[in-house]
VEXDREN-2710 file (C-alpha; in Angstrom, 1 decimal):
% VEXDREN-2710
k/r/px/py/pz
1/UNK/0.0/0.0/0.0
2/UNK/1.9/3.4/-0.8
3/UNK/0.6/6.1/1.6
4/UNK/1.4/9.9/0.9
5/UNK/4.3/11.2/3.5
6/UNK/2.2/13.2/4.9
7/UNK/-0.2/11.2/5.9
8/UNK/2.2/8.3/6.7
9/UNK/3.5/10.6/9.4
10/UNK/0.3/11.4/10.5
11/UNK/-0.7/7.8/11.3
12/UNK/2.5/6.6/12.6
13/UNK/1.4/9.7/15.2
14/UNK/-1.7/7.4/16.2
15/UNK/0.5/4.4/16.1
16/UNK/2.0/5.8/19.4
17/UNK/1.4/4.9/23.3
18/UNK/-0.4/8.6/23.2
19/UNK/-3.5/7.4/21.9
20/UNK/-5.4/4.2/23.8
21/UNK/-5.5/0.8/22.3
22/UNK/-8.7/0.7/21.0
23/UNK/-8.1/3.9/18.8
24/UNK/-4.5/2.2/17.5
25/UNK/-6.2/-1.2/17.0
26/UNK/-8.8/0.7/14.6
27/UNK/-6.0/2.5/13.1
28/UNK/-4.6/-1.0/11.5
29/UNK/-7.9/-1.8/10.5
30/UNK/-7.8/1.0/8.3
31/UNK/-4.4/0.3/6.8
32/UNK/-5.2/-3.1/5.8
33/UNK/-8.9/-2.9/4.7
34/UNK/-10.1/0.8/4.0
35/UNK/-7.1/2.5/2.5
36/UNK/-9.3/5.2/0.5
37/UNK/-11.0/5.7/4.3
38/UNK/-7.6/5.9/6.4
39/UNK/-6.5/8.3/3.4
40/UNK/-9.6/10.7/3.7
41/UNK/-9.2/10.9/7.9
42/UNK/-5.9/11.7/7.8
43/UNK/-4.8/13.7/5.0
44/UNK/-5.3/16.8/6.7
45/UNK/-6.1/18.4/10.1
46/UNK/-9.9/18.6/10.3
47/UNK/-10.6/22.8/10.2
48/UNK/-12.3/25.8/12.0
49/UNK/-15.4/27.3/9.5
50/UNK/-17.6/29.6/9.6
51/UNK/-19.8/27.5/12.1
52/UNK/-17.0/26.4/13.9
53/UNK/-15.3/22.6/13.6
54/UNK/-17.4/20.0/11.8
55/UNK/-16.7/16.6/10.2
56/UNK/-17.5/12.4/9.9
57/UNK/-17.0/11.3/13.6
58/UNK/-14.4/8.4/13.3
59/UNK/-10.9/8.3/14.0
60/UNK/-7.9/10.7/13.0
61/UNK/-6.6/14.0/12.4
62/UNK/-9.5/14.7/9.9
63/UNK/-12.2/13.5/12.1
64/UNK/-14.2/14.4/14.8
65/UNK/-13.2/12.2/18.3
66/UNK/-11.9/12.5/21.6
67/UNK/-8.5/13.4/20.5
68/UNK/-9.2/15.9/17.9
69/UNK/-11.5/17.6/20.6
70/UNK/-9.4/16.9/23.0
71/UNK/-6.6/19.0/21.3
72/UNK/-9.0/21.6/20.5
73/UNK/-10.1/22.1/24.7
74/UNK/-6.4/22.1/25.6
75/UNK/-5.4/24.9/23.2
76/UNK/-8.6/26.3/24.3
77/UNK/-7.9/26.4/27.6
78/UNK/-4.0/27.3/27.5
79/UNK/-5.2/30.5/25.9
80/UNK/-7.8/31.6/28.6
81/UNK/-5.2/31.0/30.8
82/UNK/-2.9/33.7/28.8
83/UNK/-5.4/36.4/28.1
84/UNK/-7.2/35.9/31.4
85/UNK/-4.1/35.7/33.9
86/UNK/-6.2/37.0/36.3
87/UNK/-9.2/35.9/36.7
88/UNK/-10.9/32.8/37.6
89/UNK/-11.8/30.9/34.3
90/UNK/-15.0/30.0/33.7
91/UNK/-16.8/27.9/30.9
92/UNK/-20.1/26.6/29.5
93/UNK/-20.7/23.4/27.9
94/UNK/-23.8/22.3/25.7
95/UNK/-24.9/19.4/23.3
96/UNK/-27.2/18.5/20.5
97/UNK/-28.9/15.4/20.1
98/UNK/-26.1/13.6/17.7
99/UNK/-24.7/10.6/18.0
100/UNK/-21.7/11.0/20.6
101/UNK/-23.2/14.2/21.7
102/UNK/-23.1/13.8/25.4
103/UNK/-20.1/11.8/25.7
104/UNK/-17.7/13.9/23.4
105/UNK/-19.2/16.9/25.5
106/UNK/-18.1/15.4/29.1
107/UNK/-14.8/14.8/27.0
108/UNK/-14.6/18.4/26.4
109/UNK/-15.4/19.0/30.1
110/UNK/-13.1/16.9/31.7
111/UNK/-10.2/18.5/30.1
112/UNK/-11.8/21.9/30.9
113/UNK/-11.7/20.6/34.7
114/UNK/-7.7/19.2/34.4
115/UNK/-6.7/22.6/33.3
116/UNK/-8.5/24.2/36.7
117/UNK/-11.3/25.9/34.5
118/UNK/-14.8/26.1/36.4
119/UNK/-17.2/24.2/33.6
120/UNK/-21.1/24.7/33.6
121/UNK/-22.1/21.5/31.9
122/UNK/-25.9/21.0/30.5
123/UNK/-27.3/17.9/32.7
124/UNK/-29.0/17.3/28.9
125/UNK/-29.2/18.6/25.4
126/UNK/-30.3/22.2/24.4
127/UNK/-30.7/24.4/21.8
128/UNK/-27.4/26.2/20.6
129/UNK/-28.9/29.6/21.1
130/UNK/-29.3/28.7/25.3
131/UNK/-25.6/28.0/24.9
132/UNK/-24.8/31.6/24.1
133/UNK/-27.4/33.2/26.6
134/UNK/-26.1/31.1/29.3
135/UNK/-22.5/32.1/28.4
136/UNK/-23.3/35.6/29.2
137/UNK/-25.8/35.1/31.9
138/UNK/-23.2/32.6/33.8
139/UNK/-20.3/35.2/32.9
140/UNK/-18.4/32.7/31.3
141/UNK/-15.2/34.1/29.2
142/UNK/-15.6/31.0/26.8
143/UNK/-18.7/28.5/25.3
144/UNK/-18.2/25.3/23.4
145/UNK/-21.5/23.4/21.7
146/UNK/-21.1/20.0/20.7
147/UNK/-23.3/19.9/17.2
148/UNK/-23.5/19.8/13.6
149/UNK/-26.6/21.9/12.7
150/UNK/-28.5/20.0/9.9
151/UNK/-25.8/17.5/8.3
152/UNK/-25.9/13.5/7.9
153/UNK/-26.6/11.5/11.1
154/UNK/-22.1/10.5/10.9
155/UNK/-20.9/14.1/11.5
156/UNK/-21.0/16.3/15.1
157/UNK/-18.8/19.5/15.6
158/UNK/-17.8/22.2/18.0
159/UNK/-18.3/25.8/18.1
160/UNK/-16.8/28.0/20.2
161/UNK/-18.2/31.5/22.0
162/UNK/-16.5/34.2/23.3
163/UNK/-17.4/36.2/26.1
164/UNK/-19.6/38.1/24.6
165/UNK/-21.8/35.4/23.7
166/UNK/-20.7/35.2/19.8
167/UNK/-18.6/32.5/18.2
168/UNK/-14.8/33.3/17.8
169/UNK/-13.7/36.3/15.5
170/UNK/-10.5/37.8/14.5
171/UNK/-8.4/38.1/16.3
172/UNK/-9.2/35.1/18.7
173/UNK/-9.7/33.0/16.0
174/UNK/-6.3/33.0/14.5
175/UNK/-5.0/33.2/17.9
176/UNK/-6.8/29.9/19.1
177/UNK/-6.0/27.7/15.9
178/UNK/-2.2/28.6/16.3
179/UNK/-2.1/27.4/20.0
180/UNK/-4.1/24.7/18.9
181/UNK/-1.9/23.6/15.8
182/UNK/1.5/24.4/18.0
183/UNK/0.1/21.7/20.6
184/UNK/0.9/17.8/20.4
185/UNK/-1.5/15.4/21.7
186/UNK/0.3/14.2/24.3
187/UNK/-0.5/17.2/26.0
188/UNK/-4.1/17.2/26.4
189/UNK/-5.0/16.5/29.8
190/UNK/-7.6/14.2/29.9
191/UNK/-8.1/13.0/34.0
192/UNK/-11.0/15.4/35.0
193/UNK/-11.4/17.3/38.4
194/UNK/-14.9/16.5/39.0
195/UNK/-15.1/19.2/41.7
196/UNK/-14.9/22.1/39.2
197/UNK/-18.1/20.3/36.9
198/UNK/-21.1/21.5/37.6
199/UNK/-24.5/20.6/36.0
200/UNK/-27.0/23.0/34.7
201/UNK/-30.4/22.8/33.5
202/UNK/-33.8/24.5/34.8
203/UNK/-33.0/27.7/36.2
204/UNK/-31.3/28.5/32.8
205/UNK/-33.9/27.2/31.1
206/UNK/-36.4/29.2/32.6
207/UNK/-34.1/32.3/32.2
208/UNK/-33.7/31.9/28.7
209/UNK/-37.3/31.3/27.4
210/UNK/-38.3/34.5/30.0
211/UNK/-35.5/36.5/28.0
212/UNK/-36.9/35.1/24.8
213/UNK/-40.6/36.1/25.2
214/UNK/-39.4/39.8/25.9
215/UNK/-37.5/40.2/23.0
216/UNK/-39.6/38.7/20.4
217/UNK/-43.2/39.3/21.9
218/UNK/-45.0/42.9/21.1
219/UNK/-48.5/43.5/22.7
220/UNK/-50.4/40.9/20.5
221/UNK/-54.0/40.3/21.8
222/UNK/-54.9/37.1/23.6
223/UNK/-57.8/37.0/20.7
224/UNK/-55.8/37.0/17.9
225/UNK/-52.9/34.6/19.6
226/UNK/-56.2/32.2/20.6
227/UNK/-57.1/32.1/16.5
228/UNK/-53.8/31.2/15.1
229/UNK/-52.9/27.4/14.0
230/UNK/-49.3/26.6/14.9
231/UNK/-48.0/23.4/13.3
232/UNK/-44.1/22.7/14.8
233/UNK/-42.1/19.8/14.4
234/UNK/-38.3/19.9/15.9
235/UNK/-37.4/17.6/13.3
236/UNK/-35.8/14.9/16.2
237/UNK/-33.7/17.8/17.3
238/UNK/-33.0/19.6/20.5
239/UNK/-35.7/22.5/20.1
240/UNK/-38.3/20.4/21.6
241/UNK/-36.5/21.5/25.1
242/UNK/-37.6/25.1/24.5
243/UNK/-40.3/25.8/21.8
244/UNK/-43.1/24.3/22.9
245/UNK/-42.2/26.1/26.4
246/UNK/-41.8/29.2/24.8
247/UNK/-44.8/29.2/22.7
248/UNK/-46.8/28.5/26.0
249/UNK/-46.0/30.8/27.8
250/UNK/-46.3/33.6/25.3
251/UNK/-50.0/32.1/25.2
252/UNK/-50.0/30.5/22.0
253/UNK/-52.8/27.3/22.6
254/UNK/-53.3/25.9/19.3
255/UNK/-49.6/24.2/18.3
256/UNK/-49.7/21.2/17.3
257/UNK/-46.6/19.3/17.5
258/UNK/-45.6/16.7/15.0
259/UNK/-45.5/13.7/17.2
260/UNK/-43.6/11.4/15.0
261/UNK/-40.6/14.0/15.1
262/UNK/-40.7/15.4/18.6
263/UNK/-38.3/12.8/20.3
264/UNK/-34.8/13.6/20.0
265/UNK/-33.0/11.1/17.4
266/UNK/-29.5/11.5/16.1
267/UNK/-30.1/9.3/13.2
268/UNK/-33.4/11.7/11.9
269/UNK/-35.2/8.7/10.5
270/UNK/-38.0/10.6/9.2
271/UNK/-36.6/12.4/7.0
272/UNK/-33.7/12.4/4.5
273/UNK/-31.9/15.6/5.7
274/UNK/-33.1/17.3/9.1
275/UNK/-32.6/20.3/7.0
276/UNK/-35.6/23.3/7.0
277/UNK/-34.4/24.7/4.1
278/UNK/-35.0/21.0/2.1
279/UNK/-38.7/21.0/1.7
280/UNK/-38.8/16.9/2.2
281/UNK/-37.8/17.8/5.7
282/UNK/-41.0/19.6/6.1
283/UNK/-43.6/17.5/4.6
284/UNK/-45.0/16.0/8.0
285/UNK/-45.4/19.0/9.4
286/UNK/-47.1/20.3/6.0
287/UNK/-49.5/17.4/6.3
288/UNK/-50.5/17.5/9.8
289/UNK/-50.7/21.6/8.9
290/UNK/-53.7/20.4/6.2
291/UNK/-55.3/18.0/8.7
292/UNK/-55.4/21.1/11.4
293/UNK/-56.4/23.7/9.1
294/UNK/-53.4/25.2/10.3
295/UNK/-51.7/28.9/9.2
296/UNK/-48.1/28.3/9.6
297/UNK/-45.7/25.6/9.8
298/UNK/-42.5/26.1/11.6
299/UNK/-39.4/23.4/11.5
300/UNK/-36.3/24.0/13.5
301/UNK/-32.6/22.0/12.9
302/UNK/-31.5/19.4/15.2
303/UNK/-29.6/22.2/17.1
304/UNK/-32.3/25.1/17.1
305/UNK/-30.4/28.4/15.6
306/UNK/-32.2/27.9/11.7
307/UNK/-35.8/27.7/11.2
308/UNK/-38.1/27.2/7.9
309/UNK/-41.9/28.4/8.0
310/UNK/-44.5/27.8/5.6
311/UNK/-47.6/29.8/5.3
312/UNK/-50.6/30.0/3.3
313/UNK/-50.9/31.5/-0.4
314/UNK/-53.8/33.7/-1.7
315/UNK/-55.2/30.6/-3.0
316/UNK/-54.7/28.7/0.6
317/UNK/-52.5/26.7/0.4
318/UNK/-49.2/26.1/1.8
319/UNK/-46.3/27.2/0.5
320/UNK/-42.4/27.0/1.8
321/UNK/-40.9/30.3/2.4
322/UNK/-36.8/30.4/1.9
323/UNK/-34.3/32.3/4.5
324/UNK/-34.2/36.0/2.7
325/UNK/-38.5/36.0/2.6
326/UNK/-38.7/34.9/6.3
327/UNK/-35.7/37.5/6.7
328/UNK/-37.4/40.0/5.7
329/UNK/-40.9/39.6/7.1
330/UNK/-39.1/39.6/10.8
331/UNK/-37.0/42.3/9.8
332/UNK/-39.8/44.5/8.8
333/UNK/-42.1/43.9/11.4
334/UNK/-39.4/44.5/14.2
335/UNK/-38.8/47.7/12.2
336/UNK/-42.8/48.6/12.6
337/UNK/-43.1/47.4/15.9
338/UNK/-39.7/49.7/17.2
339/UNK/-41.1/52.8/15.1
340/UNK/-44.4/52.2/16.4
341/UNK/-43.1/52.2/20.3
342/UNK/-41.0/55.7/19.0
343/UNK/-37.5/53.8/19.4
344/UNK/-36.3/54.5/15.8
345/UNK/-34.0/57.5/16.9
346/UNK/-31.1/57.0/14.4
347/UNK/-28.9/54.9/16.6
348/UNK/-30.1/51.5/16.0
349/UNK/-29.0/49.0/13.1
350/UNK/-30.3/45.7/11.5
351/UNK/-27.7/43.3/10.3
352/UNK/-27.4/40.8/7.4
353/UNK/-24.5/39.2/5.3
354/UNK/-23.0/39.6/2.0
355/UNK/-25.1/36.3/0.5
356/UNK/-28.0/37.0/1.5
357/UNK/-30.8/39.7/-0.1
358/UNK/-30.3/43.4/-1.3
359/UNK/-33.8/43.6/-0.1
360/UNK/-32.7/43.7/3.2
361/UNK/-30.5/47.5/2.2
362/UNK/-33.9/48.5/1.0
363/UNK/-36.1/47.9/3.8
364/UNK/-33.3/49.5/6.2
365/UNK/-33.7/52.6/4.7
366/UNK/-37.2/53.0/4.0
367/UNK/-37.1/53.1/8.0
368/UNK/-34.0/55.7/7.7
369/UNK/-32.1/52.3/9.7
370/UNK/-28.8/51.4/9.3
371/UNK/-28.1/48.1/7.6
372/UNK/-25.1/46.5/8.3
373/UNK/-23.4/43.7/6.2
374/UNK/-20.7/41.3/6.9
375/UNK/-19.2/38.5/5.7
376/UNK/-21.3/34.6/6.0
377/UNK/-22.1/33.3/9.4
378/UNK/-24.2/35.3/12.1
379/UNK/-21.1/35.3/14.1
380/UNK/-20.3/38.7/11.8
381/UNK/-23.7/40.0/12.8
382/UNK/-22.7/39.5/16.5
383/UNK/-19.5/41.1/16.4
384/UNK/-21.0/43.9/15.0
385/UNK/-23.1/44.7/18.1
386/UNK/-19.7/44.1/20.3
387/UNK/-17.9/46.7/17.5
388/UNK/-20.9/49.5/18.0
389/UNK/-21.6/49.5/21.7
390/UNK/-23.2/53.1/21.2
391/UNK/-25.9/51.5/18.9
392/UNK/-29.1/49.2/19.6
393/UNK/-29.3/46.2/17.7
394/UNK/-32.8/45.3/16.3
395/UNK/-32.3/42.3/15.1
396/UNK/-30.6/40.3/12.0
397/UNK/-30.6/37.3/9.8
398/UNK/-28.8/35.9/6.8
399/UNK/-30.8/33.7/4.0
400/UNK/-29.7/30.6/5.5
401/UNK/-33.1/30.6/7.4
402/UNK/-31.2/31.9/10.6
403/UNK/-32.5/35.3/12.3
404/UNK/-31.4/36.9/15.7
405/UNK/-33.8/39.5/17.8
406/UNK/-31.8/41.7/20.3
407/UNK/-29.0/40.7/21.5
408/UNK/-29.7/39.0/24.3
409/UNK/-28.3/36.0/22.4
410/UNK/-25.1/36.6/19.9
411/UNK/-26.2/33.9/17.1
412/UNK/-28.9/32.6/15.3
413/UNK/-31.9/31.6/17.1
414/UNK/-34.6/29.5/16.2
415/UNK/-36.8/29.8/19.7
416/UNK/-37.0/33.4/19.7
417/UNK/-37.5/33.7/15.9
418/UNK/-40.0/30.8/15.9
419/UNK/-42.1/32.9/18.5
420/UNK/-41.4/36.6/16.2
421/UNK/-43.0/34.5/13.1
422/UNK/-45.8/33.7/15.1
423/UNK/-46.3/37.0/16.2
424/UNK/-46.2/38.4/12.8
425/UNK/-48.8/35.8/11.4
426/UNK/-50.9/36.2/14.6
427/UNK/-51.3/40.5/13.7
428/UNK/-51.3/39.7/10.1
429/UNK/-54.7/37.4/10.3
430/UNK/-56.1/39.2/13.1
431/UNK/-56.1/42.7/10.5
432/UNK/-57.4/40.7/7.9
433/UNK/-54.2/39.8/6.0
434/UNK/-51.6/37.1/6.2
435/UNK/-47.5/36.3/6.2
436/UNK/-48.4/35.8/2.9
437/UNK/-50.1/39.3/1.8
438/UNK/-47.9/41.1/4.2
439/UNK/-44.8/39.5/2.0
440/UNK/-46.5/40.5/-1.3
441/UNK/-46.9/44.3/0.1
442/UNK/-43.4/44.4/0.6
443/UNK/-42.1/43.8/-2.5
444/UNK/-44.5/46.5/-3.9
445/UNK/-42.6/48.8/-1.5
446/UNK/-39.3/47.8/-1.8
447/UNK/-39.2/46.2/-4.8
448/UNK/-39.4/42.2/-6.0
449/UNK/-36.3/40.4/-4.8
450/UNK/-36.0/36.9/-5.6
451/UNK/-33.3/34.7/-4.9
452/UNK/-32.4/31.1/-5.2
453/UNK/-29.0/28.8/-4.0
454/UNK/-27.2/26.6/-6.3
455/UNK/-25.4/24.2/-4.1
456/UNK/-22.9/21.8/-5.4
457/UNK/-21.4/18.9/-3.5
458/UNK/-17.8/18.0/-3.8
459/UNK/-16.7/15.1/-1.4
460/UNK/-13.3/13.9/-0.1
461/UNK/-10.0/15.5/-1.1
462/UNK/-10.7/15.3/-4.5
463/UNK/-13.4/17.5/-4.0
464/UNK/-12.2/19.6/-2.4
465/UNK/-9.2/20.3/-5.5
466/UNK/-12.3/20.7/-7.5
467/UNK/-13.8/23.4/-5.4
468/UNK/-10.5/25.3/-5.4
469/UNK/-10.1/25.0/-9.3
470/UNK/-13.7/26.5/-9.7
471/UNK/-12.4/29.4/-7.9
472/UNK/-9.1/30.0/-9.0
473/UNK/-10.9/29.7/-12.5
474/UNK/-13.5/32.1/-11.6
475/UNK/-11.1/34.8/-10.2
476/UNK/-8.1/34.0/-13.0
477/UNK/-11.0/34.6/-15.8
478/UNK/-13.4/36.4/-14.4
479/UNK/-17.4/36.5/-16.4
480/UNK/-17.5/40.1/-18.6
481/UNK/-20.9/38.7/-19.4
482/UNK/-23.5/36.6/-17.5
483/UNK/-27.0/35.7/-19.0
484/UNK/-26.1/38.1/-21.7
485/UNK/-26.1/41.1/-19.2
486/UNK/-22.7/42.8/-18.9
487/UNK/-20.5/42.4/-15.5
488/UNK/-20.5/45.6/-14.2
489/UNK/-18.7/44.7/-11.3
490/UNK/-16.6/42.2/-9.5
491/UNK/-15.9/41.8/-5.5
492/UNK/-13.6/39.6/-4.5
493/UNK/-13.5/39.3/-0.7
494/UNK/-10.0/36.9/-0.7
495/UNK/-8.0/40.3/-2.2
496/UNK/-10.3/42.9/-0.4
497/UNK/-10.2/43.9/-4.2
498/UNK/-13.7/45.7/-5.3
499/UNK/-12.9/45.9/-9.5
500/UNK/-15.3/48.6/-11.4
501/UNK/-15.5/46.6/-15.2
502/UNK/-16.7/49.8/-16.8
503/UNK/-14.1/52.0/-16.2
504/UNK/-10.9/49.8/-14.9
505/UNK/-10.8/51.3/-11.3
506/UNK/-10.5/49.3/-8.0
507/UNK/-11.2/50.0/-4.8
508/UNK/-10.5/48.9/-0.9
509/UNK/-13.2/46.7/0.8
510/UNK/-12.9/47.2/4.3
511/UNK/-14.1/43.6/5.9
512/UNK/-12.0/40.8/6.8
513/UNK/-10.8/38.4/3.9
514/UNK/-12.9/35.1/2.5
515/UNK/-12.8/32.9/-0.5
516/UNK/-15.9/35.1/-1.5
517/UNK/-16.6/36.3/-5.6
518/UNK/-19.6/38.1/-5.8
519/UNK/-20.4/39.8/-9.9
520/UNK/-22.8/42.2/-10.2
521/UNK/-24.6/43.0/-14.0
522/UNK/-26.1/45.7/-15.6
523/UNK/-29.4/44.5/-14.6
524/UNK/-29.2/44.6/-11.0
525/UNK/-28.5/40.4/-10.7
526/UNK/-26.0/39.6/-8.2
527/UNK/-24.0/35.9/-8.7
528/UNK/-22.3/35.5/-5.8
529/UNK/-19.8/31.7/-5.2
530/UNK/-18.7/30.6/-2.1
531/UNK/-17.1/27.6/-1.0
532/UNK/-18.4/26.3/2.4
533/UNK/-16.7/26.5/5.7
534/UNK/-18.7/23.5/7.1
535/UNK/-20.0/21.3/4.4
536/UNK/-17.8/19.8/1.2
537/UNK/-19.4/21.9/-1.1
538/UNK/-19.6/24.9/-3.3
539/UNK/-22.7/27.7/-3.1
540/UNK/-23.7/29.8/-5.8
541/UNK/-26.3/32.2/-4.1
542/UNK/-28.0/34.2/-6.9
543/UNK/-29.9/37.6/-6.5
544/UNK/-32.5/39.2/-9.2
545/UNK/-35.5/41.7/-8.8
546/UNK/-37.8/43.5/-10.5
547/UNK/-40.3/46.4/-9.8
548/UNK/-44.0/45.7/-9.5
549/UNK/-46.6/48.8/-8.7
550/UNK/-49.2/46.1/-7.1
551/UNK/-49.5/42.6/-6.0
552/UNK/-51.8/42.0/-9.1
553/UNK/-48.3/42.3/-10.8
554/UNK/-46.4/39.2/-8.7
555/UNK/-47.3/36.3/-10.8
556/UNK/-46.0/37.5/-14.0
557/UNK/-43.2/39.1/-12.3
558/UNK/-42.2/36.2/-10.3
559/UNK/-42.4/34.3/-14.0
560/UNK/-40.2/36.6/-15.6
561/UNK/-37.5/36.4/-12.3
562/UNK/-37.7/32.2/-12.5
563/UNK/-36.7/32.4/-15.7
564/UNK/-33.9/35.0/-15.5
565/UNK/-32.4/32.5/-12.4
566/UNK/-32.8/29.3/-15.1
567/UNK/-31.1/31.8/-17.7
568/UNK/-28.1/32.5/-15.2
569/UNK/-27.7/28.4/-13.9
570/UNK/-27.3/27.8/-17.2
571/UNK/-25.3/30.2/-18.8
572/UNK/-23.2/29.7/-15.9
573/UNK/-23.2/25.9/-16.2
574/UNK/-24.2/25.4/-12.7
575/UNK/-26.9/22.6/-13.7
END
């Protein structure tokens, strides 16, 4: 068998008395029966993303498992120890309902505890978004969740919050995965001090579901909360601990709960994907919402911070609505509800991310708001509230169906955004509208903004070359013309390099560096391709509008919009 040096060295690492028997012994099972598998789990040292550290439990370097975490905690905590000499070190631990969840997590405390670090451990899994309120409400300086949002039933992960309740940003990020990479396994301390674990659970819990009703509740009537239909379904995920609670209490009777996904599973077998933005995932909860007479359907991921929601059409019936639309119907009616209450005094801001929809710039200033924008991943968002201390944050979302009210929590939050939606389709139907109508009055407004997400999978290391080819190609020869629409303009967010097509000039972009291309045409379309920080694949995330005077207009517009996206695919050969 000829194995690259590389990775040679790498497994001769695991080889060693530093790693248990049982983890060795697998080791040479790989060598003599799976040497595509030993190849793909050790080629490389598994990575921080946007969402944090995610991968195929198993073992190696590439793979998530007590080592790899392991590694991760005692880099972790070498550098609170360095940037908080002084102070006693405290830190909060919570889990999702994956495969490994719970035991990886007491991993991840134990070696917390040997390096004298108080740890907060959940007694059970929660929703990601209690991990960051309890991080600031237990004045932790750090936060690690054990999760891998919405991917297959093999992978987990681990994020990482700061003390402000968002995940790491520059310059703790860099900071952490150099310590990290400088550190050798044989220095993880793995023998726990029980005495500094202490578990959590109901007073938090009651905490955060009291912080979430006051953020994302505004002075709906008990008549109109008493005639909405609320279909949920935590799609086997952790947001059973906290929705149905929340909904409760903010005295919403009539949700009906999808039985056959309400008990936390790590292998999701209802459904293909426990993905809301895949409408398979939803079609349960879309049933039961026809068998209820129901007006809305939420479905949360298995670790509660992304949420899809249908609603009903003009004609009644139900239709999915994507990331940017719910976006933008939270965004607005936080913006309504704030003017309405006289808050709007010029020093508040919305935020959203360079993917997701223009819309979002429109809407900001038809309510003389700021808007925002960073890069991907609502860990941006939250760094922008800790950058502008002197202004409020209303709230924020990106199109990948995540949304934040307030900043009571510092990521994306699927109990308090699950409870805003309701609140907005509650005031909608009691006034004689819907989400639906309300959606449709909004694009009159602001104009029609349609987007739609080409996503292409590329597994394994091979993949991975192929994602990097696509966008050294697209940045070596970039588009001058896409759909027959001139480039007017190309961003490219790896250089900080903003290059003006029409008259040669470049300009500064002053946000940090990505592998990000977003074009721009004469026509207002915006192609934007992104490789993604947690998944082995490649995103194509494309933008087009069009201005309607009336809702009698949306049909033919949304037409002429479906075919311009079909147009771009496959001019761009993205099909």
């Amino acid at each position: 068998m000829n194995i690259a040096p590389n990775i040679l060295n790498a497994v001769n690492e695991w080889l060693t008395p530093t790693f248990d028997q049982e983890t060795q012994a697998a080791v040479k099972e790989l060598m003599t029966t799976s040497p595509k598998e030993l190849e793909e789990s050790f080629y490389k040292n598994l990575e921080f993303g946007t969402g944090g550290m995610r991968g195929v439990m198993g073992i190696g370097n590439n793979r998530i498992n007590k080592y790899t975490l392991g590694k991760n905690t005692q880099g972790i905590s070498d550098y609170m120890h360095e940037v908080f000499p002084n102070e006693p070190l405290k830190v909060v631990i919570a889990y999702d309902c994956r495969h490994n969840s719970n035991t990886l997590a007491k991993v991840v405390a134990d070696v917390f505890s040997a390096n004298g670090i108080q740890v907060y451990l959940f007694s059970d899994l929660r929703p990601t978004p209690e991990l960051s309120f309890a991080l600031k409400y237990l004045k932790c300086q750090c936060g690690i969740v054990l999760t891998a949002s919405h991917n297959p039933p093999e992978y987990n992960g681990y994020k990482v919050y700061w003390q402000d309740g968002g995940q790491i940003v520059p310059p703790q990020d860099k900071e952490i995965v150099n310590v990290i990479e400088n550190l050798s396994y044989d220095k993880i301390k793995f023998s726990p001090n029980e005495d500094l674990i202490q578990y959590i659970d109901t007073e938090i819990d009651k905490a955060f579901i009291k912080s979430s009703i006051e953020n994302a509740s505004f002075d709906t009537p008990a008549e109109a909360k008493d005639n909405l239909q609320i279909v949920f379904t935590s799609l086997h995920g952790t947001s059973i601990k906290s929705v149905p609670d929340t909904l409760s209490q903010a005295g919403y009777k009539n949700v009906h709960i999808v039985p056959e996904q309400a008990i936390p599973d790590g292998n999701f077998p209802t459904v293909k994907s426990p993905n809301p933005e895949e409408p398979e995932a939803l079609t349960m909860a879309l049933a039961l919402a026809d068998k209820t007479n129901s007006d809305i359907v939420v479905g949360t991921d298995p670790d509660c911070d992304r949420l899809g929601v249908a609603v009903r059409n003009n004609d009644g019936k139900m239709i999915l609505l994507n990331g940017n639309q719910t976006m933008v119907l939270m965004t607005s009616f936080l913006l309504k509800q704030w003017k309405k209450a006289g808050k709007l005094n010029g020093k508040q801001f919305i935020g959203s991310t360079i993917v997701s929809t223009p819309m979002i710039m429109e809407l900001a200033t038809s309510y003389g708001v700021e808007c925002k924008v960073g890069l991907t991943g609502f860990k941006w968002i939250a760094k922008m509230i800790k950058d502008f201390p002197e202004l409020e944050f209303i709230g924020g979302g990106e199109e990948s169906f995540g949304f934040m009210v307030g900043d009571a929590v510092r990521d994306k939050d699927a109990v308090a955004a699950t409870l805003l939606i309701c609140e907005v389709a509650a005031q909608a139907k009691a006034a004689g509208s819907s989400v639906y109508k309300e959606l449709l009055q909004l694009y009159v407004e602001n104009g029609f903004y349609k987007e739609y997400l080409v996503s292409l999978t590329k597994k394994g290391m091979e993949g991975l070359q192929e994602i990097n080819q696509m966008m050294i190609d697209l940045r070596e020869n970039p588009l001058k013309e896409i759909n027959g629409q001139r480039v007017i303009m190309v961003e490219d967010y790896q250089s900080s390099i903003a290059l003006n097509l029409l008259d040669g000039s470049e300009s500064t972009m002053d946000i940090p560096k990505s592998n990000v291309l977003i074009y721009y045409t004469e026509d207002g379309s915006k192609i934007c391709a992104r490789p993604s920080g947690t998944e082995p694949k490649i995103k194509f995330y494309i933008s087009v509008n069009a201005e309607i005077e009336s809702v009698l207009d949306f049909d033919e517009a949304e037409k002429f919009l479906d075919s311009k996206i079909q147009n771009i695919i496959a001019d761009m050969q993205l099909n």
